[in-house]
FIPA-403535 format. One record per residue (C-alpha): x, y, z. Coordinates in Angstrom, 3 decimals, padded with zeros to 6 digits, always signed. Each point is the difference from the previous one (the first is absolute). Example, Ala and Ser with C-alpha at 12.3 -4.5 7.8 and 13.67 -1.06 7.14 Angstrom:
<sites>
SITE        xx        yy        zz
SITE  +012.300  -004.500  +007.800
SITE  +001.370  +003.440  -000.660
</sites>
This chain:
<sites>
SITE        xx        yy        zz
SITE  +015.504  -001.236  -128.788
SITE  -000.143  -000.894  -003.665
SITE  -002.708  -002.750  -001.040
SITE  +001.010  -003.584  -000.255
SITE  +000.375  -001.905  -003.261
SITE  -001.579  -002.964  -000.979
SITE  +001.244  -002.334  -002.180
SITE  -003.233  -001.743  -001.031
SITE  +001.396  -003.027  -001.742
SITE  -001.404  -001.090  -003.442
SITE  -000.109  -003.515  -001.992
SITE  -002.215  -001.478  -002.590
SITE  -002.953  -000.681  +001.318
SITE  +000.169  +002.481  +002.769
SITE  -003.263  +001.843  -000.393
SITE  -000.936  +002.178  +003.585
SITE  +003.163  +002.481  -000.672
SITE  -001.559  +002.886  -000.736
SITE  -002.697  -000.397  +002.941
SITE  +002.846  -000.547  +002.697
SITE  +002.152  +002.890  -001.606
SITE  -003.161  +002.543  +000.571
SITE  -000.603  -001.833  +003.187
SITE  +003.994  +001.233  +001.505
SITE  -000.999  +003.524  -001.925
SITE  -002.306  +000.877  +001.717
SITE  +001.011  -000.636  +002.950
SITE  +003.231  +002.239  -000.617
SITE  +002.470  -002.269  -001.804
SITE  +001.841  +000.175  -003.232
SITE  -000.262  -003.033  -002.259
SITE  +001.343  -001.434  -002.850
SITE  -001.379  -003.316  -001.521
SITE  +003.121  -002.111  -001.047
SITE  +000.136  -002.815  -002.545
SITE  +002.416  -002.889  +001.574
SITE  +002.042  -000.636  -003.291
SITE  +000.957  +003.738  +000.218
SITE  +001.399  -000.673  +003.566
SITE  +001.887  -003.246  -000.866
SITE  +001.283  +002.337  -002.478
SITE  +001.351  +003.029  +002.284
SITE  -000.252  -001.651  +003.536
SITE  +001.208  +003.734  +001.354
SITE  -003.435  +001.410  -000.605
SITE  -000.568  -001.899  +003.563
SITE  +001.845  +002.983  +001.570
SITE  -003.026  +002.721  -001.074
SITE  -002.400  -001.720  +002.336
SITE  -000.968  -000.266  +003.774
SITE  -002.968  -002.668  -000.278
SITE  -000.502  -002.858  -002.550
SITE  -003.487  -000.870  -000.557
SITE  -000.855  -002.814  -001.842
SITE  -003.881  +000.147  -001.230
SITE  -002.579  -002.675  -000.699
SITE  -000.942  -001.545  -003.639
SITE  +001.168  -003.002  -001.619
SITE  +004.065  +000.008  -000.829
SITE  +000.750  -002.252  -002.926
SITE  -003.294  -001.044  +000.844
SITE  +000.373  -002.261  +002.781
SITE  +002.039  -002.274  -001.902
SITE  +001.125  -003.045  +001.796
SITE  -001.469  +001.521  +003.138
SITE  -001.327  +004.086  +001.242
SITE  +003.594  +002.082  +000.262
SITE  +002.117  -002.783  -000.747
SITE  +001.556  +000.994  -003.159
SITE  +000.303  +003.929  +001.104
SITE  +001.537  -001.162  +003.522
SITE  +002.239  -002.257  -001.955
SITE  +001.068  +002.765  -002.404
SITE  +000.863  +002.492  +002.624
SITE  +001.843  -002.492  +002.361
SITE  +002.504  -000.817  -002.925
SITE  +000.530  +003.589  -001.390
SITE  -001.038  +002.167  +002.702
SITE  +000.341  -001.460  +003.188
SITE  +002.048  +002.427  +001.024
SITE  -002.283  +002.746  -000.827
SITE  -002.520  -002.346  +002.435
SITE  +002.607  +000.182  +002.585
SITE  +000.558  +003.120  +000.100
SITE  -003.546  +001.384  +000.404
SITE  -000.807  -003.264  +002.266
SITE  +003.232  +000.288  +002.499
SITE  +002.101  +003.110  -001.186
SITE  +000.164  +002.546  +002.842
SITE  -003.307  -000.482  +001.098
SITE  -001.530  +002.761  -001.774
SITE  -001.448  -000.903  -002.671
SITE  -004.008  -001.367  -000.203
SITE  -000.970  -003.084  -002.401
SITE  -004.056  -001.134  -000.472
SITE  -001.590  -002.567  -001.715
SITE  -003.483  -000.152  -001.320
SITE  -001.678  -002.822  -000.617
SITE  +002.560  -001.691  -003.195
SITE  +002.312  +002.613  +001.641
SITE  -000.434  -002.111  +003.212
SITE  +000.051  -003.157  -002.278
SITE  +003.558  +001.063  -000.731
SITE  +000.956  +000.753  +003.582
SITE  -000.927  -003.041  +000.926
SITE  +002.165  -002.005  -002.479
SITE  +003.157  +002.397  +000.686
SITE  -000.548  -001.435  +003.752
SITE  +000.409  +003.850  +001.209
SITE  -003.056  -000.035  +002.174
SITE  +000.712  -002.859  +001.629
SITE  +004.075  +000.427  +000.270
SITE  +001.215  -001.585  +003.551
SITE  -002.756  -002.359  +000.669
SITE  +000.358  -003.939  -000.678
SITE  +002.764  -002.084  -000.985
SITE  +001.431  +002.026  -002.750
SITE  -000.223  -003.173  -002.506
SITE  -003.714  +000.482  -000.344
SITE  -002.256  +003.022  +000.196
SITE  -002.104  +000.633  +003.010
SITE  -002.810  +000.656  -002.045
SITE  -001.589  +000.575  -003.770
SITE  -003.092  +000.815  -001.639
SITE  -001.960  -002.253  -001.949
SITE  -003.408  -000.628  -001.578
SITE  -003.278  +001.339  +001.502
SITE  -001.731  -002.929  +001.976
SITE  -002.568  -000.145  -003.016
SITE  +002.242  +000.033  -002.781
SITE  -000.647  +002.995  -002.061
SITE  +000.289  +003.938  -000.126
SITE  -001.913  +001.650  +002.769
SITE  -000.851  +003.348  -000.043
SITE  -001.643  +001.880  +002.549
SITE  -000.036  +002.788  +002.949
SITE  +001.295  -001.320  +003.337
SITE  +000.658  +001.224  +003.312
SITE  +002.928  +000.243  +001.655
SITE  +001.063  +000.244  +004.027
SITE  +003.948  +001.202  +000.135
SITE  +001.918  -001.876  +002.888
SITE  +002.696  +001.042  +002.242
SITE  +002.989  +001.046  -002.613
SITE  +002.785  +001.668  -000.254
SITE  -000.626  +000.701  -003.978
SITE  +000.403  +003.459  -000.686
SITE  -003.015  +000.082  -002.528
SITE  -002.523  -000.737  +002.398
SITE  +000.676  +002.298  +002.766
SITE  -003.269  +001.303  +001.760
SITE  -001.969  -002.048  -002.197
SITE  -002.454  -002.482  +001.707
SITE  -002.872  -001.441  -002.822
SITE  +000.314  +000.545  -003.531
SITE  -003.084  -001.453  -002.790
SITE  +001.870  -000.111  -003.217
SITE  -000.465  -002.220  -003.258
SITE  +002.244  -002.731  -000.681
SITE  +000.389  -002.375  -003.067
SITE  +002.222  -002.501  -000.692
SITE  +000.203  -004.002  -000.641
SITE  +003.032  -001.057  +001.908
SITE  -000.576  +002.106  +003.379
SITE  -000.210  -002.690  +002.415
SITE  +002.715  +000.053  +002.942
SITE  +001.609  -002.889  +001.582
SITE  +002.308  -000.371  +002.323
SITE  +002.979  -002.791  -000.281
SITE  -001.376  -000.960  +003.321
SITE  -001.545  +000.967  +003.611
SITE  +003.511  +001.012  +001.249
SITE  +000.664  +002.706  -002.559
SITE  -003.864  +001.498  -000.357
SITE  +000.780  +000.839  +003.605
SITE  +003.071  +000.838  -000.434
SITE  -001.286  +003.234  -002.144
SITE  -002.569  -000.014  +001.941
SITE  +001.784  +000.748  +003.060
SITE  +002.077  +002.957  -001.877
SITE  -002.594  +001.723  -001.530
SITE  +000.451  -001.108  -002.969
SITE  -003.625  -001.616  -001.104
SITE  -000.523  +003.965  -000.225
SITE  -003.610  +000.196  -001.245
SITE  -002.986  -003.148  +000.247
SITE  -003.050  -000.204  -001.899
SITE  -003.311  +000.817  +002.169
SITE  -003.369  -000.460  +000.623
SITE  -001.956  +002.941  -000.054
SITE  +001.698  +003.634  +000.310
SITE  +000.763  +000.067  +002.851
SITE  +001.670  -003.529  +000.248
SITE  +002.963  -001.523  +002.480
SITE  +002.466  -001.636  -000.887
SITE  -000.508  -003.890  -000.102
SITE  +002.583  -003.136  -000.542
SITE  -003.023  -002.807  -000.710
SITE  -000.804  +000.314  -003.327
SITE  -002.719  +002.206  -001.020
SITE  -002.721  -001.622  -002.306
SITE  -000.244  +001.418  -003.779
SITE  -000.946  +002.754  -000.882
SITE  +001.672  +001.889  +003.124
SITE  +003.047  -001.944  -000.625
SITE  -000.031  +000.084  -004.093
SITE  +002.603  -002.767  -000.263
SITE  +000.571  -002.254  +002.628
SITE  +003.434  +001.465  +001.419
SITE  +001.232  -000.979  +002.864
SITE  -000.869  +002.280  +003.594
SITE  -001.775  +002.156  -002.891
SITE  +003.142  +001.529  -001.017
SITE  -000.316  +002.814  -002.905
SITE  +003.409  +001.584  +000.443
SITE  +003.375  -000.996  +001.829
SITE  +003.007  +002.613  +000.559
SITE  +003.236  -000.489  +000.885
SITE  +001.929  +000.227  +003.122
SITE  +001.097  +004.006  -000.272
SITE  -003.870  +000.794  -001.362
SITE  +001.541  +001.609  -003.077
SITE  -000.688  -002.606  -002.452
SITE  -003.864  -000.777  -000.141
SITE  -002.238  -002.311  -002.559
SITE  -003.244  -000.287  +000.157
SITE  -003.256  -001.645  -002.316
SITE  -002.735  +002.570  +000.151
SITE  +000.914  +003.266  -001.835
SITE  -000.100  +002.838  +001.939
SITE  +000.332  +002.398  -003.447
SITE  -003.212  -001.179  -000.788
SITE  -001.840  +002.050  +002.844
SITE  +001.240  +003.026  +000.917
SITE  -002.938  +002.523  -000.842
SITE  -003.251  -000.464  +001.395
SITE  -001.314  -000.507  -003.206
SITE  +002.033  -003.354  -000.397
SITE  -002.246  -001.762  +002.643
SITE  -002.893  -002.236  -001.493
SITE  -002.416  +001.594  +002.112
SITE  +001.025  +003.422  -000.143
SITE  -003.373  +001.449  -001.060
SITE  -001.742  -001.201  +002.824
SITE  +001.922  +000.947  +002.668
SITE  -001.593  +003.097  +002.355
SITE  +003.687  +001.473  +000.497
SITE  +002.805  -000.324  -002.398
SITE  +003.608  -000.343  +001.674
SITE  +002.965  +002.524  -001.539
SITE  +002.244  -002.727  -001.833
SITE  -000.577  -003.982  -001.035
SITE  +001.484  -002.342  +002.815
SITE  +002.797  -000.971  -002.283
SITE  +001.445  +003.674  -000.083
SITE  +001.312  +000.063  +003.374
SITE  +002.657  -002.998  -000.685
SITE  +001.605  +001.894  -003.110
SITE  +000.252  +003.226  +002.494
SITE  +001.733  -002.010  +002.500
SITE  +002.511  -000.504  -002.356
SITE  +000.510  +003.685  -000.852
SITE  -000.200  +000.820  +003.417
SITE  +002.462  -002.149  +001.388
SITE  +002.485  +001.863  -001.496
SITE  -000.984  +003.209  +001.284
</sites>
């Protein structure tokens, strides 16, 4: 079975690229990092990929609000490009990281079929404190049908971002996801954490969101955003304590999700 190809979409601003290109390398994928203007200009190069990834950094720099102008710019000149990878066949793969979630979340792909339809049934806005956080957190995965997580229980990876913080338009359509698998992975407390909807205090929930939601997938599982970034752990050397640990695992936690990916379309 050839390797999958990512499209690993670029924009100003965009700066964790290259990280989340070697990240799908090495765990068996062919990449190509593509700047959006050259897609609005030849929408057909949609056609050479089987997963969209959308990585973390700043696009246009947060203007107006994180992923707004990028999610605006790819719903008026390439939403069918979107479509395709998001509904298609089926068999295609889409991920966001962290502003790549950002711009998930204002497409309204990852939470498609849940509220009214005249408002969304759920954003991300400013960290509880009000500023850039940036830190290591642990993470407890939930009962999912996202394809990225499969076989994966706890991850610790670092996250950083400003405007992080997940609401829900209300209690009906939290548990609404909830009840679907879609509030796919929850910020922890400890390693080995569970998954809990009370709020957990800061730091184990680094921005206040609600049922300590870090990532949300949609319905099929194919299309996946999520805060922390996994590309920045996945070799044991990543890990902030890595010197001091008596036994050092194979791979970085955050490896496993990127060969998922590959592997589902073994």
């Amino acid at each position: 079975m050839p390797s999958p190809r990512v499209l690993i979409l670029r924009a100003p601003g965009t700066n964790c690229d290259e990280e989340t290109a070697f990240a799908f390398e090495q765990a068996g994928a062919e990449t190509e990092r593509v700047h959006v203007n050259r897609l609005i200009e030849n929408p057909a190069l949609k056609d050479r990929y089987q997963i969209l990834c959308v990585p973390g950094g700043f696009s246009y720099g947060d203007d107006i609000a994180a992923g707004r102008i990028l999610a605006t710019r790819l719903n008026r000149h390439l939403a069918d490009m979107v479509d395709a990878f998001v509904h298609g066949n089926g068999d295609r793969l889409v991920l966001g990281i962290c502003n790549g979630m950002q711009v998930l979340m204002r497409l309204g792909v990852l939470t498609e079929g849940v509220g009214s339809g005249e408002t969304s049934a759920a954003t991300l806005t400013w960290n509880n404190h009000g500023r850039f956080e940036d830190r290591w957190v642990n993470l407890v995965v939930d009962e999912t049908p996202c394809v990225f997580l499969k076989d994966i229980d706890h991850m610790y990876l670092p996250m950083a971002h400003a405007e992080g913080k997940f609401v829900a338009a209300d209690d009906a359509a939290l548990n609404s996801l909830k009840d679907a698998g879609r509030l796919a992975i929850r910020y922890a407390e400890g390693e080995k954490g569970v998954v809990q909807d009370e709020v957990l205090p800061f730091p184990a929930n680094p921005n206040g969101a609600d049922a300590n939601v870090a990532g949300v997938c949609d319905a099929s599982g194919r299309v996946f955003g999520l805060m922390p970034h996994p590309e920045r752990h996945i070799d044991p050397t990543h890990h902030p304590y890595w010197t001091r640990r008596k036994e050092q695992p194979e791979f970085g936690d955050g490896l496993k999700m990127f060969r998922n990916a590959v592997d589902w379309f073994a």
